[in-house]
N, C-alpha and C positions, 0 to 999 in steps of 0.2 A: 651562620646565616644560611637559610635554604635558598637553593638555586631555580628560579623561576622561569619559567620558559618565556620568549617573549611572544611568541604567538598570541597563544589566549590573552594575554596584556597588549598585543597591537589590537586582536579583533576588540576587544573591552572597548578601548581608546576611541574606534572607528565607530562606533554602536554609541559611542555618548556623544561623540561630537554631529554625529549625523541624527540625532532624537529632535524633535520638535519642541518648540517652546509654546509655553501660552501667549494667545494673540497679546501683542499690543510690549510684549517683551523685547528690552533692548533699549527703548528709547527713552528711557527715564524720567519717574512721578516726575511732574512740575513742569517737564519739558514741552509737551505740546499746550501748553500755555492754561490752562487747565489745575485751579489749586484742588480739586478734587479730585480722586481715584478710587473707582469702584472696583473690587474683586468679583468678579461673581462665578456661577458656578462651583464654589468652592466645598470642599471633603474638610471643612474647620473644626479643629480640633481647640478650642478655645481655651483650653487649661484653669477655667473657672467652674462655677456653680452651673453655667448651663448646658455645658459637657460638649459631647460633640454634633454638630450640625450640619446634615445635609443640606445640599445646593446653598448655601449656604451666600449672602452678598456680604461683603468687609468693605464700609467707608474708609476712607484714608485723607486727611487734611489737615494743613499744617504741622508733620512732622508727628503727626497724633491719629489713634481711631479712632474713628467720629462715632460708630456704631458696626455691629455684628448681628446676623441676623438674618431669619428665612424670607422675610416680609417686609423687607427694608425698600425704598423707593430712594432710585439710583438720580442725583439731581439732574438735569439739562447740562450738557456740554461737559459733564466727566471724561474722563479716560477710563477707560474701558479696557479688563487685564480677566482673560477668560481663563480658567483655569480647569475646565473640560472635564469636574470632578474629580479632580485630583487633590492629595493629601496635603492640609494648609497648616503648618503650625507656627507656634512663636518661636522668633530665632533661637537657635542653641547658643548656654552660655558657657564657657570651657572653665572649668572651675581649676583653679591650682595650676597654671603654666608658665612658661615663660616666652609665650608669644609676643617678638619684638623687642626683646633682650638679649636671645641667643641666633648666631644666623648659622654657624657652621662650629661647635663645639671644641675640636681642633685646632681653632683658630683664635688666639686669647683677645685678639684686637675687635672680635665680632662676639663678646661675651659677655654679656654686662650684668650678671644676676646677682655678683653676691662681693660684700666690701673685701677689701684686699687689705686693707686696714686692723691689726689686731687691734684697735681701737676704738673701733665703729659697730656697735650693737645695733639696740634698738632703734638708736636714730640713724640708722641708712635706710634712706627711700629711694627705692628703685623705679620712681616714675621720670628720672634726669636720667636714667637709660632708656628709653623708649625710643626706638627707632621705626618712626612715621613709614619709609621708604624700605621696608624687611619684606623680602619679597618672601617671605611666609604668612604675611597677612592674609594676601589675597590666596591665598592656598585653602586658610582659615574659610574666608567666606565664599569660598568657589563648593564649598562642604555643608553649609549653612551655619556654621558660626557667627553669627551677629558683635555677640559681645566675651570678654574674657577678663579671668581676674585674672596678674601676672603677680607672680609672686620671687622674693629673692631667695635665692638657696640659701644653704646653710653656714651658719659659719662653726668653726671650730675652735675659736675664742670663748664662745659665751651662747649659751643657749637660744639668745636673741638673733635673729636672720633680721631684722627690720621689718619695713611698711609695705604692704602692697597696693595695687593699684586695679581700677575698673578700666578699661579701654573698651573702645567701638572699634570694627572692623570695617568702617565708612572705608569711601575712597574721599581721601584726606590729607592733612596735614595736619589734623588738632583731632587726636584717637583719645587722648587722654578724657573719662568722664568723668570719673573721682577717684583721686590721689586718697592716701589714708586707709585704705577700706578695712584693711586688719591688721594684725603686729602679727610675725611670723614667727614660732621659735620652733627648736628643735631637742627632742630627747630620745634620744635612741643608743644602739651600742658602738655604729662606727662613729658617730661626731663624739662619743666621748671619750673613747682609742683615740681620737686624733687629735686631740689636747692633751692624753694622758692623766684624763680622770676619770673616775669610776660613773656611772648614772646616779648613782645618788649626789655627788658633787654638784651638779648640773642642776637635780630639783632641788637642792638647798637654794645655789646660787638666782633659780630665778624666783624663789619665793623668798626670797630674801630682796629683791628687787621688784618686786612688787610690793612689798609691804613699805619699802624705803621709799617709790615713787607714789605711793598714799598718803603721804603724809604732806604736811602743807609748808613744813620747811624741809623738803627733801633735798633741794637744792643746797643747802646752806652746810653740809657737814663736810663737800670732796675735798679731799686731799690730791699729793703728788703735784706734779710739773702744772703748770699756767693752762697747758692744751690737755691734758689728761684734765685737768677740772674742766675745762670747758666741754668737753668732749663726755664727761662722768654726766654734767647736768643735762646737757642733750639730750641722752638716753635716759634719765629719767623722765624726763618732760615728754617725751616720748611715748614713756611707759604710763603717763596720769590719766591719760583717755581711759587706755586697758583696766588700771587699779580703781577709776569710777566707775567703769562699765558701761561708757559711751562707745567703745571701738570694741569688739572681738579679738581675744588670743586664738590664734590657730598653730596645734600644736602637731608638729610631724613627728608621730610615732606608730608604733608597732606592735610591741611587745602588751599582752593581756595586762601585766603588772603596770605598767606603765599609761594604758587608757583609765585603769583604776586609779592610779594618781593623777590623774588631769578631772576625772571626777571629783575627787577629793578636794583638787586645786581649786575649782571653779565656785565648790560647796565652801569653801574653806574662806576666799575672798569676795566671793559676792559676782564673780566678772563670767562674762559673757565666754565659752570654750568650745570651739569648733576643730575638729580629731580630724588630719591630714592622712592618707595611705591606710594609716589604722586595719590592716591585713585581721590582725585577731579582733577585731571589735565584736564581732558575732559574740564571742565567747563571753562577753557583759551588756551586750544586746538589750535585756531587760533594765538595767541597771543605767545603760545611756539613755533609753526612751524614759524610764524616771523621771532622772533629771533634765531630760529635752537637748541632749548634746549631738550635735548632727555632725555627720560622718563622712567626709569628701574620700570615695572609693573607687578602688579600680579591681571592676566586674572580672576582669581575665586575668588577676594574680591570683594563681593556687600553687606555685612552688613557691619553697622557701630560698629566697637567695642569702638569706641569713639568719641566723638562731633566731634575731627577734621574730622573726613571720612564719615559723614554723607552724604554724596554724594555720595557714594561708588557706584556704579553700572556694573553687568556682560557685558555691550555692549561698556566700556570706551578703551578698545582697539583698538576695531576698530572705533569709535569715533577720536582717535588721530590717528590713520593711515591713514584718508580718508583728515584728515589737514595736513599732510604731515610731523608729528613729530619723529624722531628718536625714533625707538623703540626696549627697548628689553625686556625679559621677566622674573621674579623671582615668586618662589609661598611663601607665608608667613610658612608655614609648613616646606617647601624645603630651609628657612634659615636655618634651627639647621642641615640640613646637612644629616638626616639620611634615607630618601630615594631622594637625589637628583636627580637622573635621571629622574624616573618614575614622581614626583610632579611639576618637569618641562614638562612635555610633556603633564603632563594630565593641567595644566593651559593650556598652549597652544592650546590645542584641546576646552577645555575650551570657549579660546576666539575665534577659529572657529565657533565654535557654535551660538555665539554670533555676527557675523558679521565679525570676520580676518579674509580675505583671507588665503587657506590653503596656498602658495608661502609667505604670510608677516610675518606668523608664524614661517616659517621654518626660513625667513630670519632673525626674534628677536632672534634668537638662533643659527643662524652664523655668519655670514659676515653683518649681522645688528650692533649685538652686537659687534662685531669686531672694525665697526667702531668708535661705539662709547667708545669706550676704545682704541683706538688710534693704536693698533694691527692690522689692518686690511691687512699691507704691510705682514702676517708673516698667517696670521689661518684664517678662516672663510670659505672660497673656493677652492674650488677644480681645479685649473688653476698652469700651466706650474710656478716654481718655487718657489712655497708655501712649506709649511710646511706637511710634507705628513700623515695628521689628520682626518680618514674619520670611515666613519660607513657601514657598509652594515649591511639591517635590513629587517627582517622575513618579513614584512607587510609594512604600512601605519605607518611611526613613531607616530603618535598621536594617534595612538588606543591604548587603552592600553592592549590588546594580544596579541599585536606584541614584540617582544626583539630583541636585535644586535646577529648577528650571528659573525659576526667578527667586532672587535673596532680596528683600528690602530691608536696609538700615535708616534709622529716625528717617522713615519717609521717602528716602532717596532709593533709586533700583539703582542695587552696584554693580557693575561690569562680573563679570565670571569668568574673565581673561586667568590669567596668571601667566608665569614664565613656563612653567610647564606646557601651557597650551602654545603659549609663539614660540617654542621649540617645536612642537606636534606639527603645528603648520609651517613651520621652515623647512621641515626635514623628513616631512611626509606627501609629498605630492599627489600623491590619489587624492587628498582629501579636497582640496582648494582647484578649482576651475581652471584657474589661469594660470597655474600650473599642469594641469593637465592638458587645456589645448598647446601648451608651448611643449610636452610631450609630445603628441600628437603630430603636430607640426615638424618636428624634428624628423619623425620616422622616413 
């Protein structure tokens, strides 16, 4: 790990917490008694058909956008959130993490991603790990993260990882949005060393479990102990969403061979197949955009940390963006959750660099992503009847010295605290007043 100085990271610290907010910032939609809020002023980036619009006004009522728009008439007795033409977009949504599962890695009591059970496949749902109180949340939306899929890791029994989950980054107690959202599984080279079978073991095993949970007496054939049947029929029942193609397989892999068998897989049974980390995906690029299979990537892998990703390269973003593939964005650090905001943006910028369009970035991190998690009727965009999820931000979201001045989740302005910041102010006295005259005083 490189050694950071902490200078330039004190003045950083002091230059964000000392920036200004848009008027009317802090006190939260709904609070000055007021069910409407007007944005105005706004640099809206809308992520729909009518692209981006200057000065832009954004209604906000009832948890929903009323309207967007240069010529909008702001009602009587709104609240009023000035945004001094600064950059407005839909909240970012963290695709592929384990935000609120994992709090300290090291620590097996703070880890809740993946069954411990060599019995529990497809049916472990990881939404009974959620932890409301992770004080990684608010890190999340202090970054402009709104909303997150959290997904379970791997398991090394059975191809199958389980369910994942949509969460809100509200200040809450009820983050969970929808349970379900996709079946997780895994083919690659270390989860098959780690059972001691080959990759082809694995894509037998889960096309052989899908074709078993297609069928209408699937249930009816397990054998073994009383809780092994019970536990065999779970996992298929499990698995009958995915075999109809009401729910998404997402499958984490790597290897070129292996995105080619998840094509085949998808071509093969009918079912909905969304490619996790997929390093070499470029390399059938054409071939995904075919068949319309979207790619959850992370912009800043270009070494191979193992055979499968030796193909890894910084420009495979925008490689599959110019073939026309579903794209959204994950950074491999920004799995474990704990600076999600910033390790998505700074991928993102990442793959700007590299060749994405600055609009295909922004849109792998809304209403890109959106759609490819099947949410898109509800978050992503900034348009009359959504969900009202947006950011208004210091700068250029993908620099990374810009920060959200205001985050709004379904409608609520959330705090931008975190524990990071009442450490800043604990143990920085310049910053805070009443520390500085009880300095002062001292002398």
């Amino acid at each position: 790990m490189k050694s950071v100085s902490p200078v330039p990271l004190l003045l950083l610290t002091v230059l964000w917490s000392c920036a200004p907010a848009p008027d009317g910032a802090g006190t939260g939609i709904g609070q000055s008694g007021s069910t409407v809020t007007a944005i105005i002023n706004a640099d809206a980036h809308t992520m729909t058909a009518a692209g981006r619009i200057g000065n832009a006004i954004i209604l906000l009522k009832d948890a929903r956008v009323a309207a967007v728009g240069s010529d909008i008439d702001v009602p009587d007795g709104a609240r009023i959130i000035d945004a001094h033409g600064n950059t407005v977009t839909p909240g970012l949504i963290a695709s592929a993490t384990h935000l609120g599962l994992v709090e300290v890695s090291s620590s097996l009591d703070t880890d809740d991603r993946s069954a411990s059970s060599d019995m529990l496949g497809a049916s472990f749902d990881i939404r009974y790990g959620l932890n409301f109180n992770s004080v990684l949340i608010p890190v999340a939306r202090a970054d402009g993260v709104t909303h997150a899929v959290i997904v379970p890791g791997a398991s090394a029994q059975t191809p199958f990882a389980g369910t994942g989950a949509l969460i809100s980054t509200g200040d809450g107690d009820d983050l969970l949005v929808q349970s379900d959202i996709a079946m997780f599984a895994g083919i690659d080279g270390p989860s098959a060393s780690q059972s001691g079978q080959s990759r082809s073991s694995r894509w037998t095993a889960l096309r052989l479990a899908l074709g078993q949970a297609g069928r209408p007496d699937s249930g009816a054939d397990v054998s073994g102990s009383e809780l092994e049947a019970v536990l065999r029929r779970a996992d298929l029942n499990a698995l009958r969403p995915v075999a109809e193609g009401s729910m998404p397989l997402v499958l984490r892999t790597q290897r070129e061979s292996d995105i080619r068998q998840a094509v085949a897989l998808a071509r093969d049974f009918g079912i909905q197949v969304i490619l996790y980390q997929a390093d070499e995906a470029w390399r059938a690029a054409e071939l995904l955009a075919e068949h319309n299979i979207p790619v959850i990537l992370d912009p800043m892998a270009n070494l191979p940390r193992r055979f499968d990703n030796i193909g890894a390269r910084l420009d495979a973003a925008a490689i599959l963006h110019r073939a026309g593939v579903p794209l959204a964005l994950h950074a491999w650090e920004f799995q474990m959750s704990h600076n999600a905001g910033q390790e998505l943006r700074q991928a993102a910028g990442i793959g700007i660099a590299n060749g994405l369009p600055w609009q295909a970035a922004l849109e792998a991190l809304t209403v890109g992503a959106a759609r490819i998690w099947g949410i898109e009727e509800h978050i992503g965009s900034l348009e009359a009847g959504k969900g009202a999820n947006l950011v208004i931000w210091s700068g250029d979201p993908f620099e990374m010295t810009t920060r959200p001045l205001t985050v709004i989740v379904d409608g609520q302005e959330v705090p931008l605290e975190t524990r990071q910041t009442l450490l800043r102010d604990r143990y920085m006295p310049m910053i805070t007043g009443a520390d500085r005259t009880g300095q002062e005083n001292s002398r």
